[in-house]
SERO-4910 file (N, C-alpha, C, O; in steps of 0.05 Angstrom, whole numbers):
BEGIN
 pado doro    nc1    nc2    nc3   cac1   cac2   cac3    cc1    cc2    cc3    oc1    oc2    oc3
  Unk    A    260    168    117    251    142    108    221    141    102    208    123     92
  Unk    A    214    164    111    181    168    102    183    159     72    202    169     60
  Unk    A    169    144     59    160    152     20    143    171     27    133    172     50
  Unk    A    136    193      3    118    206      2     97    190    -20    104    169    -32
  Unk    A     70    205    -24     49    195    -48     66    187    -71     88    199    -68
  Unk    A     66    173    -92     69    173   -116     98    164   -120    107    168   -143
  Unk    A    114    152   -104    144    143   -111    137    117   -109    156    103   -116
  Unk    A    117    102   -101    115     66   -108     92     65   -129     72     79   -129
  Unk    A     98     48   -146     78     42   -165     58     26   -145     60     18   -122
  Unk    A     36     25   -165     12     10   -156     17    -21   -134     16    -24   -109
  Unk    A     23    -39   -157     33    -59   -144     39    -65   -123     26    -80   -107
  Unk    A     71    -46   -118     90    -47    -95     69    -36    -69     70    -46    -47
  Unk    A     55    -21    -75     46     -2    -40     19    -23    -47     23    -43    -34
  Unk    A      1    -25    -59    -23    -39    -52     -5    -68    -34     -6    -69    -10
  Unk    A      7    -85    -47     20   -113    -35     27   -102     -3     17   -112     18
  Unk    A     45    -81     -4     50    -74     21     37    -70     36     39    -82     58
  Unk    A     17    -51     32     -6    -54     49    -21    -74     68    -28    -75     92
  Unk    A    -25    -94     39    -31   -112     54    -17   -125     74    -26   -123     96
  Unk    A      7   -138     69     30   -152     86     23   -141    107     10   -153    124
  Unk    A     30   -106    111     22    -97    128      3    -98    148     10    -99    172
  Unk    A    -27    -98    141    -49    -93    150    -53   -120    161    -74   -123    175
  Unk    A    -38   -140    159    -46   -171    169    -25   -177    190    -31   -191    210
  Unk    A      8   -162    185     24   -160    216     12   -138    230     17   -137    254
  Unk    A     -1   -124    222    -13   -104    248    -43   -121    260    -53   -120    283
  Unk    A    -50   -136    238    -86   -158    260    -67   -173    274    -69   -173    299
  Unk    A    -42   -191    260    -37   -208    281    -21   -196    305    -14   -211    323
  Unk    A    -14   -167    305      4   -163    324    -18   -158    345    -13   -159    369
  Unk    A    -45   -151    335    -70   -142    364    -76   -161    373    -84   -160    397
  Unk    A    -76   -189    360    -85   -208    364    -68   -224    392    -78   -237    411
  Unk    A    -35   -218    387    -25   -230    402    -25   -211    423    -28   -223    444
  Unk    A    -23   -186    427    -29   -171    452    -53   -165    467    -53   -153    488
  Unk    A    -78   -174    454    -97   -169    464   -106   -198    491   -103   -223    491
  Unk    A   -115   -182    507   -122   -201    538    -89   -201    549    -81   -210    571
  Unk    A    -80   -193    534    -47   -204    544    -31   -178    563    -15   -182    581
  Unk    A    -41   -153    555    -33   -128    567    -36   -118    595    -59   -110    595
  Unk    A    -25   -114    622    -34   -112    640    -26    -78    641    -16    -63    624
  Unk    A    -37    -72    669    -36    -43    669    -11    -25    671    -10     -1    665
  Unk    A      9    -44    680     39    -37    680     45    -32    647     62    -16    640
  Unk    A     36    -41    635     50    -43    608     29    -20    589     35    -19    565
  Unk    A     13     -9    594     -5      7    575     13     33    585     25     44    566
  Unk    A     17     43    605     35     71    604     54     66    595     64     87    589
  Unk    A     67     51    590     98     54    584     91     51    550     99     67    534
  Unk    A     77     32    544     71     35    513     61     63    505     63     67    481
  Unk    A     47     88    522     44    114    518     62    129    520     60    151    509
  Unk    A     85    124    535    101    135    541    120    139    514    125    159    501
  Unk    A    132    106    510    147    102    490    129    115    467    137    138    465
  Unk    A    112    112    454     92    116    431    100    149    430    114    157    411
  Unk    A     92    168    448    101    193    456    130    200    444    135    217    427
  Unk    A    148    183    457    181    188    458    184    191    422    191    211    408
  Unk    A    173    161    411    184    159    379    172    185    369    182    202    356
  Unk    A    147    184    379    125    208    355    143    232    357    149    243    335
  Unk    A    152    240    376    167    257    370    197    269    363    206    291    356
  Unk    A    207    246    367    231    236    353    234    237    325    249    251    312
  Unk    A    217    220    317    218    222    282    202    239    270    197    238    246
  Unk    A    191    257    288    185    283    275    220    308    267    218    329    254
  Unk    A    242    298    277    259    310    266    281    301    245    305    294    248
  Unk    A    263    304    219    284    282    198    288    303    183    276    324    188
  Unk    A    305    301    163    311    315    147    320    296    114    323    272    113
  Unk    A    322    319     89    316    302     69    337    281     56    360    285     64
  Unk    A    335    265     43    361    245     39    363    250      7    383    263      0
  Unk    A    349    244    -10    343    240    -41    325    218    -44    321    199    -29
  Unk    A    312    227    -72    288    209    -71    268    215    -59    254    196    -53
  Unk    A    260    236    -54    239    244    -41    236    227     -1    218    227     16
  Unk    A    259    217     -3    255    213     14    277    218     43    301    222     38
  Unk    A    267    218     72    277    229     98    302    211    120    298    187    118
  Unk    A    317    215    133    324    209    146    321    219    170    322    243    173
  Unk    A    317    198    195    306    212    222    316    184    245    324    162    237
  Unk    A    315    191    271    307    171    289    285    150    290    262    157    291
  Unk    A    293    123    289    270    100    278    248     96    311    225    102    316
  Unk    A    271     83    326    264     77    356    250     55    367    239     54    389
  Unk    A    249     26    338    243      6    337    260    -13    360    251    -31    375
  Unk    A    275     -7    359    295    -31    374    290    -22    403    289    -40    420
  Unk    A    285     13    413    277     13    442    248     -2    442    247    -23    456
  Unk    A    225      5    428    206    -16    435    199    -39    443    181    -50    457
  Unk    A    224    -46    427    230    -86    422    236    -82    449    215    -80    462
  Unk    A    245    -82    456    269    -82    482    252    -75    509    259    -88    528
  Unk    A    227    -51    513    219    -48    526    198    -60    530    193    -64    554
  Unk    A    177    -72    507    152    -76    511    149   -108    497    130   -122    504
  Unk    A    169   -120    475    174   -142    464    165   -127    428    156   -104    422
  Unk    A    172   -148    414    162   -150    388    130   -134    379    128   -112    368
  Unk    A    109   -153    387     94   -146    380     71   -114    385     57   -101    369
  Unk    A     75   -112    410     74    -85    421     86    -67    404     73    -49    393
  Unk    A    111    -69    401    124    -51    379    117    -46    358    123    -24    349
  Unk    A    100    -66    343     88    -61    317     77    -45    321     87    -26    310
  Unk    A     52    -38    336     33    -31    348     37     -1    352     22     18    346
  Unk    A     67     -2    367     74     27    373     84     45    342     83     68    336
  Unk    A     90     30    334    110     41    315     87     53    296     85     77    290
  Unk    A     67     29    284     45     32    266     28     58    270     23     76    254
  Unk    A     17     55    301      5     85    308     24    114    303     17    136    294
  Unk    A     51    106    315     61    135    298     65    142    273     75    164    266
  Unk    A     60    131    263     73    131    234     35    128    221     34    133    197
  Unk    A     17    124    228     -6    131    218    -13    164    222    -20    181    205
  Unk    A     -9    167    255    -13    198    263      1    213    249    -10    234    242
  Unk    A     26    210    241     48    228    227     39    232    206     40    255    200
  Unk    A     25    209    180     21    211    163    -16    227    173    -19    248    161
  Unk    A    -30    224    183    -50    237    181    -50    268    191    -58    289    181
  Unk    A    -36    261    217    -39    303    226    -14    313    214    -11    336    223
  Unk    A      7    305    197     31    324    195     38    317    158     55    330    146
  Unk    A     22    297    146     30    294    117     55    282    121     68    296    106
  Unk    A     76    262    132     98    258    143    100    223    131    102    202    144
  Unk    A     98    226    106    101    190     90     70    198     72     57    217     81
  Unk    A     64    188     57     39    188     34     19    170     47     23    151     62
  Unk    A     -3    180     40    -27    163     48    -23    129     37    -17    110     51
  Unk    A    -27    129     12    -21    116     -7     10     94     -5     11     71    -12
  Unk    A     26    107      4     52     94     16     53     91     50     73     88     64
  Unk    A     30     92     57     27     81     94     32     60     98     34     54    121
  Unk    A     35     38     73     20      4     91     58     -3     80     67    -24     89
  Unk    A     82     15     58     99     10     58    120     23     82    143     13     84
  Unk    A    113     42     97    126     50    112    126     38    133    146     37    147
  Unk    A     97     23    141    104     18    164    119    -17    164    129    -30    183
  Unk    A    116    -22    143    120    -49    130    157    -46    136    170    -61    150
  Unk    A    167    -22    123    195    -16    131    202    -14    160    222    -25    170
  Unk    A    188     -3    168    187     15    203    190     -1    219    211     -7    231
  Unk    A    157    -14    223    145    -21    239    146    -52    240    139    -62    261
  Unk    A    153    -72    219    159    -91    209    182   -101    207    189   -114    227
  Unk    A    203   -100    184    232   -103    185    240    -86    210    252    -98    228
  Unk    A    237    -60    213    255    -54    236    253    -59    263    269    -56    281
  Unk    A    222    -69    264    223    -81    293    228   -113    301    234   -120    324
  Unk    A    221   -133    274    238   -154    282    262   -152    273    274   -163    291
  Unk    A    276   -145    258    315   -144    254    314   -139    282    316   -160    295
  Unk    A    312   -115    299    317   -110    316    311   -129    346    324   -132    366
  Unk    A    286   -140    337    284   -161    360    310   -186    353    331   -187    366
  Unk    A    306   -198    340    321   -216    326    359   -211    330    376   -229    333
  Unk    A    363   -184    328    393   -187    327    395   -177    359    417   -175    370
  Unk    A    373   -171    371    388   -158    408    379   -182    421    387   -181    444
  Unk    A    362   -210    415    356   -233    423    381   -251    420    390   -264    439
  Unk    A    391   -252    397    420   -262    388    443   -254    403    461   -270    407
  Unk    A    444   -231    412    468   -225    425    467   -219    446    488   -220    458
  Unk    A    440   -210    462    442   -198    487    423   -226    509    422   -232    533
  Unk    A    412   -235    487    392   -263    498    374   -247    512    367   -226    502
  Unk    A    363   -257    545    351   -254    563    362   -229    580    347   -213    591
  Unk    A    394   -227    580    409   -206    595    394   -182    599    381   -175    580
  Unk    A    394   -166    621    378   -141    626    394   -124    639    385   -108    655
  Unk    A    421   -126    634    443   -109    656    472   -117    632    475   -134    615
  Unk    A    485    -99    640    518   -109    635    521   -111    608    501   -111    594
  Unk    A    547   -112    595    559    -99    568    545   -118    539    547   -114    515
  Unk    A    532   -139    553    520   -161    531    491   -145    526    485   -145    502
  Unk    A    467   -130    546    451   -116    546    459    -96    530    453   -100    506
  Unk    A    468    -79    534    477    -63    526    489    -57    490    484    -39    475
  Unk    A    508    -82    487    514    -85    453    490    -86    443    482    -68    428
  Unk    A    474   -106    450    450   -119    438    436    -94    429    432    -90    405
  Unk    A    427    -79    448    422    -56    448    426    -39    425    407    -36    408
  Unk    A    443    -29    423    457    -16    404    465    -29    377    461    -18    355
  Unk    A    477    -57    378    476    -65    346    443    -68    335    438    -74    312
  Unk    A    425    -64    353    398    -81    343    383    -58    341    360    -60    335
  Unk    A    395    -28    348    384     -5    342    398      6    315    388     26    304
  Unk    A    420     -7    303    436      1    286    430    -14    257    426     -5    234
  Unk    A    431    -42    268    417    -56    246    386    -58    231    382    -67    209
  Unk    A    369    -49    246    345    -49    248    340    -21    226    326    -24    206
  Unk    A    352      5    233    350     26    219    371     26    190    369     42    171
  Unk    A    383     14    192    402      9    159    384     -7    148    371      2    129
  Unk    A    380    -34    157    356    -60    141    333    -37    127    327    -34    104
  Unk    A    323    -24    149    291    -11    141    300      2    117    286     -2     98
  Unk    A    328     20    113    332     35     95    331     18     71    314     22     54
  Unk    A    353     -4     68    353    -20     53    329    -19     39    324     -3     21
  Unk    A    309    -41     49    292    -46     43    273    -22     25    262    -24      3
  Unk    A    273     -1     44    263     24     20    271     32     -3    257     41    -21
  Unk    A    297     30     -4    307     30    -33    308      8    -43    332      6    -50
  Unk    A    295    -17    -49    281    -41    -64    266    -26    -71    265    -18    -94
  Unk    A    248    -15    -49    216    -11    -65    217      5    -79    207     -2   -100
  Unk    A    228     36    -79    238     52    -99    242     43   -130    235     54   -151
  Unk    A    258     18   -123    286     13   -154    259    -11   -156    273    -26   -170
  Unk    A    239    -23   -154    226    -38   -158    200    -26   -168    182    -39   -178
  Unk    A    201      8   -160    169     22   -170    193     39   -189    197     63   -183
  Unk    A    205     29   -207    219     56   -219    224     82   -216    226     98   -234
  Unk    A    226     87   -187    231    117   -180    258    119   -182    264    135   -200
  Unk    A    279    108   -170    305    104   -178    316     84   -181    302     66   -171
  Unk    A    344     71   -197    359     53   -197    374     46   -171    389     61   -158
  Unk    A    368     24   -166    379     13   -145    407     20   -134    414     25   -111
  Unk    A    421     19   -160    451     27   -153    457     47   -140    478     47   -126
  Unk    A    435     71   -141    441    104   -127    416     91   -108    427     71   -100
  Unk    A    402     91   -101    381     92    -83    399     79    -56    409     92    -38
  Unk    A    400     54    -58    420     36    -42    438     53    -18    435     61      5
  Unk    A    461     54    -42    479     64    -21    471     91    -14    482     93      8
  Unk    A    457    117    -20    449    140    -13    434    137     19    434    154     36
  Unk    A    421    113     20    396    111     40    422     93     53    439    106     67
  Unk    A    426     73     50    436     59     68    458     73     83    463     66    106
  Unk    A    475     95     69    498    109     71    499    126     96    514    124    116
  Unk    A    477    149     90    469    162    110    449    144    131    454    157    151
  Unk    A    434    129    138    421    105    153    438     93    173    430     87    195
  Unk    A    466     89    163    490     72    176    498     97    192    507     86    213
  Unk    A    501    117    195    519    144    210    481    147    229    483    145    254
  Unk    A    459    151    220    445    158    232    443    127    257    435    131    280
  Unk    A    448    113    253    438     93    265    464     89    281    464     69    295
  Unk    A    480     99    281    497    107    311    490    127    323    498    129    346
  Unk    A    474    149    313    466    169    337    438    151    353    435    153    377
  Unk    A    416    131    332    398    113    336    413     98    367    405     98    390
  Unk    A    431     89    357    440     60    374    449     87    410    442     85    433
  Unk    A    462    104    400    472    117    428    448    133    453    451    135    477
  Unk    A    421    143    434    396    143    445    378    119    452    364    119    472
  Unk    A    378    104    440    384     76    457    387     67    482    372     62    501
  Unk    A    408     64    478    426     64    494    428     80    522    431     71    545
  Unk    A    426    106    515    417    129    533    399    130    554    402    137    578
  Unk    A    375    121    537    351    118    550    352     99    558    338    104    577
  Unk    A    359     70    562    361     46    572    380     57    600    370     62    621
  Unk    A    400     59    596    406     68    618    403     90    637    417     89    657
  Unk    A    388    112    633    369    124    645    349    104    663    345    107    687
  Unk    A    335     80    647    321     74    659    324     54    675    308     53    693
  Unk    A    348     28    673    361     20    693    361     37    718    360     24    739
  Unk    A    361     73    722    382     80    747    351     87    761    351     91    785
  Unk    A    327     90    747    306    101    758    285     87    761    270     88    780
  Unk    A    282     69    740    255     45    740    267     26    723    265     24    699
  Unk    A    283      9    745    297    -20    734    273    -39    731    276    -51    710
  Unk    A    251    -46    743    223    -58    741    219    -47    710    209    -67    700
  Unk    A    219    -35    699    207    -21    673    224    -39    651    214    -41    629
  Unk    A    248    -50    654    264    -68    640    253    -92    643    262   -109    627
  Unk    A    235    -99    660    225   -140    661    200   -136    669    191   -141    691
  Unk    A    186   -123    646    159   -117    635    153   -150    627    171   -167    626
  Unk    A    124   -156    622    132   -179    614    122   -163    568    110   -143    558
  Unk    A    136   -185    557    134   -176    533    120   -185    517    122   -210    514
  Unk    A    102   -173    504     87   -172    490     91   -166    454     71   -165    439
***
């Protein structure tokens, strides 16, 4: 889901950018004074987990990757806005120490990533799982909001594609969304995994307060 350089026209990645660059001020804005010390390791921790997670993608068409997103564990562990935060820093480091998304296409990736996939994801595990922190309602939420979150992002990448004339919508679409929908059940079951891992070892680490 990385874009690389040169698959969005001008337009599309400068706008993005911006959008971008103004949910990442207001996301510091709402975490800043707000962070206590319980919550800065676990945002290293997680930050750690994705960076190297979506370092294992592989190619889709279109110049572009399919990989593990890991928006929806964020949401879930640290709240919404934190997640931007997390997501944005990996996906800047990736693109600066590994060439891993285009310079030039940074402010659309994380706009995909870090943006749609971390509120879909807040938004659809708030809907279904509410407040719950235990038991099979935790748990769906969990997993549809790790599932939905990584198909939406795809989505949305192939707009910007069929909107910078790199491809027609019609193939872009279902190619990304296609493979997105199968990845985002291995997404939703790591999830999932790790959530319950951490129920059995640091249930306190689940009623963080969120940020």
């Amino acid at each position: 889901m990385h874009i690389p350089d040169g698959f969005l026209d001008t337009k599309t990645w400068v706008s993005l950018a911006a959008v971008s660059a103004i949910a990442v001020t207001v996301s510091v804005a709402k975490t800043r004074g707000k962070l206590e010390d319980k919550n800065i390791p676990m945002m290293g921790i997680v930050s750690a987990f994705i960076f190297v997670a979506q370092m294992l993608n592989f190619p889709i068409a279109f110049g572009t990757s399919g990989h593990f997103m890991g928006a929806a564990l964020a949401v879930i562990l640290l709240g919404p806005y934190s997640a931007v935060l997390i997501m944005s820093t990996v996906l800047i480091l990736q693109c600066l120490l590994f060439q891993d998304g285009g310079l030039t296409t940074l402010g659309a990736n994380i706009f995909n990533m870090a943006i749609v996939g971390v509120f879909t994801a807040y938004l659809t595990n708030r809907l279904i799982a509410g407040k719950e922190k235990k038991g099979f309602r935790f748990y769906s939420g969990a997993f549809l909001a790790s599932w939905l979150s990584i198909v939406l992002a795809s989505a949305v990448c192939a707009v910007e594609l069929a909107i910078s004339g790199t491809s027609p919508l019609a193939a872009a679409l279902p190619a990304m969304t296609g493979i997105h929908a199968l990845i985002g059940l291995v997404e939703g079951g790591i999830t999932v995994s790790a959530l319950a891992f951490i129920m059995k070892v640091r249930v306190d680490l689940l009623h963080l307060e969120h940020i």
